[in-house]
FIVO-345352 format. One record per residue (C-alpha): x, z, y; residue number from 1. Coordinates in steps of 0.001 Angstrom, whole numbers. Layout:
N
+---------+---------+---------+-----+
|    east |      up |   north |   k |
+---------+---------+---------+-----+
|       X |       Z |       Y | NUM |
...
+---------+---------+---------+-----+
END
This chain:
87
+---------+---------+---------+-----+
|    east |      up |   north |   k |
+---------+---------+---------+-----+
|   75222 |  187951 |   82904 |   1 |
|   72666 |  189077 |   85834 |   2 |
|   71222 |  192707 |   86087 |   3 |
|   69105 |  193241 |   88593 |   4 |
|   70117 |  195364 |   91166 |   5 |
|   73886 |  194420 |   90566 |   6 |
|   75786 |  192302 |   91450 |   7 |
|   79265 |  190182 |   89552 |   8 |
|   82042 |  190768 |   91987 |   9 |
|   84968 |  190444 |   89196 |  10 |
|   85249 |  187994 |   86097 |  11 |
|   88861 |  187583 |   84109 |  12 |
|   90881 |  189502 |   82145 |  13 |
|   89686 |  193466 |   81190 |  14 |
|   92529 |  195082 |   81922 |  15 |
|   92460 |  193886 |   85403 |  16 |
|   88484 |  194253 |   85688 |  17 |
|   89147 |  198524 |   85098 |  18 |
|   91748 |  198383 |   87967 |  19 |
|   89669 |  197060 |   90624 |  20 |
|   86951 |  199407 |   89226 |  21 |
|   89496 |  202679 |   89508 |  22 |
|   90358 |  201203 |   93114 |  23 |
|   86793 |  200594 |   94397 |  24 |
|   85759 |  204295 |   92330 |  25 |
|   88780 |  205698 |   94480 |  26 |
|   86445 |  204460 |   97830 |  27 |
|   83319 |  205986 |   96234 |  28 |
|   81801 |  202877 |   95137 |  29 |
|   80132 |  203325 |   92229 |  30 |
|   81635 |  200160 |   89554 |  31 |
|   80948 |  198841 |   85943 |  32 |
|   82870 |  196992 |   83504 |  33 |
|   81149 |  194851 |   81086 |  34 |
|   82879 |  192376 |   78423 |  35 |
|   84680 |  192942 |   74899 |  36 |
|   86758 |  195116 |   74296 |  37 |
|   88980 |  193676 |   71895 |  38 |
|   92481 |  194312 |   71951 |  39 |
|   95311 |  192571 |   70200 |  40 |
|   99156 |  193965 |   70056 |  41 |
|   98438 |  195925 |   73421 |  42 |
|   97102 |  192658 |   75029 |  43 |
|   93386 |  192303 |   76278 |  44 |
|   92304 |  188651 |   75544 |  45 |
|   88328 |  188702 |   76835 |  46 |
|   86977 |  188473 |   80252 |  47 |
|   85263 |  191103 |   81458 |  48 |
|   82806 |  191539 |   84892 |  49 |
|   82826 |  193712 |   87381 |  50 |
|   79853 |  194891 |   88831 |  51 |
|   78487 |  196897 |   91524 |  52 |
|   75683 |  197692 |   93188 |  53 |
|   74315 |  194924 |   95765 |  54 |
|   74169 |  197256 |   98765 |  55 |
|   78126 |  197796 |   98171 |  56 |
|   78786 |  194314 |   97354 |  57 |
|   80707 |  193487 |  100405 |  58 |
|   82050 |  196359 |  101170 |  59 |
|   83738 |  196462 |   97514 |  60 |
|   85099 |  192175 |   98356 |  61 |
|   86637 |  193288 |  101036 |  62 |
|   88436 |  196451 |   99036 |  63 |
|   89663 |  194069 |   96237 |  64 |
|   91014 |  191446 |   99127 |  65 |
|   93008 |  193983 |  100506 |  66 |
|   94640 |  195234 |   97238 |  67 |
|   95060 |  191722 |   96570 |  68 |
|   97284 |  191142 |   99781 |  69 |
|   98800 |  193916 |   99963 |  70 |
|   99807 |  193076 |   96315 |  71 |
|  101277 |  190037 |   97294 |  72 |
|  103217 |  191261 |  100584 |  73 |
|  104754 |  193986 |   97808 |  74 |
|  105493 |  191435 |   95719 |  75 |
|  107068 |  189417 |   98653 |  76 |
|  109256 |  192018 |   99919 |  77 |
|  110577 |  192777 |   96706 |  78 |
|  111117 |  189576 |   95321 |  79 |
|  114988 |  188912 |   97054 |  80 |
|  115379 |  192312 |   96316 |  81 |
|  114873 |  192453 |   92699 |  82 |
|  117244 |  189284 |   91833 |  83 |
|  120862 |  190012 |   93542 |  84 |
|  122536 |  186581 |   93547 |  85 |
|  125505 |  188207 |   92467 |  86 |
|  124390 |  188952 |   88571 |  87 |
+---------+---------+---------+-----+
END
């Protein structure tokens, strides 16, 4: 999928295409979701893109990196945490 003017920063599961879009809307950068929009039991099984607009392109990369690693140090310092050895 190519629209001119736009350009695919995002492609994989829906659910997680329209929370990159709320994060990069959240730093005013104007974000689409295309794909299907089936559903099953709560689950999204399509792939979906992300788009935005090629002057924001990099700006919006470098948004979603960030999320992404401060995901993962969350996820790090929580991990030892969330398992006690003791149960």
């Amino acid at each position: 999928m190519s629209v001119k003017g736009w350009t695919v920063i995002f492609k994989g599961p829906r659910f997680q295409a329209e929370m990159l879009q709320a994060i990069l809307e959240a730093n005013d950068i104007r974000a689409e979701v295309f794909g299907d929009t089936a559903y099953g039991v709560g689950i999204n099984f399509t792939e979906a893109r992300l788009l935005v607009p090629d002057e924001q392109a990099g700006h919006a990369r470098r948004l979603i990196k960030e999320a992404e690693e401060a995901g993962a140090e969350a996820g790090d310092e929580g991990a030892e945490e969330a398992w006690p050895e003791d149960v």
